[in-house]
N, C-alpha and C positions, 0 to 999 in steps of 0.2 A: 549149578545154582548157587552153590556156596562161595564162590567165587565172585559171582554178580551181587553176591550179597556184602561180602568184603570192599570190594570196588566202589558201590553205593556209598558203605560206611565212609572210607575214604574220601572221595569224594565230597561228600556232603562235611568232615572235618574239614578239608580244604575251604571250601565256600563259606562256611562259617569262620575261618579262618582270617579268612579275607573280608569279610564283612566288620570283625573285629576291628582290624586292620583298618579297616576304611572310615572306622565309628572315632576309633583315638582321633584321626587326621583330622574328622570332623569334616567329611564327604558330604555333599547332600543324597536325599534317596535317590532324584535323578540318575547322579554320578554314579553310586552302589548301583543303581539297576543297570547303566548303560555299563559298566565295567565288568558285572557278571554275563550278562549277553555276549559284549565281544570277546570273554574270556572262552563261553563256551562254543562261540564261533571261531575261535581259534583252535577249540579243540577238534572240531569237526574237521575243520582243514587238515589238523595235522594226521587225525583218524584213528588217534589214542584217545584214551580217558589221560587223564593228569596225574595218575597212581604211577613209581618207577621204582624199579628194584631196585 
């Protein structure tokens, strides 16, 4: 559980992350929504989270 808990945290600083990211460029929400979707459809493909030691 503590793990899953870590992973989340992570996680969710990335996405935030990227949201920042997206806000300087001056994305629209469309783009930030369609960009976090295929991000985390990428992630499924790959069948990790986005966390790397």
């Amino acid at each position: 559980m503590m793990t899953e808990s870590l992973c989340i945290a992570a996680i969710s600083h990335l996405r935030q992350r990227l949201l920042d990211d997206m806000a300087v460029r001056r994305f629209s929400q469309g783009t930030q929504r369609n960009y976090l979707r295929n991000v985390g459809r990428f992630a499924m493909f790959l069948g990790r989270l986005g966390v790397t030691n």
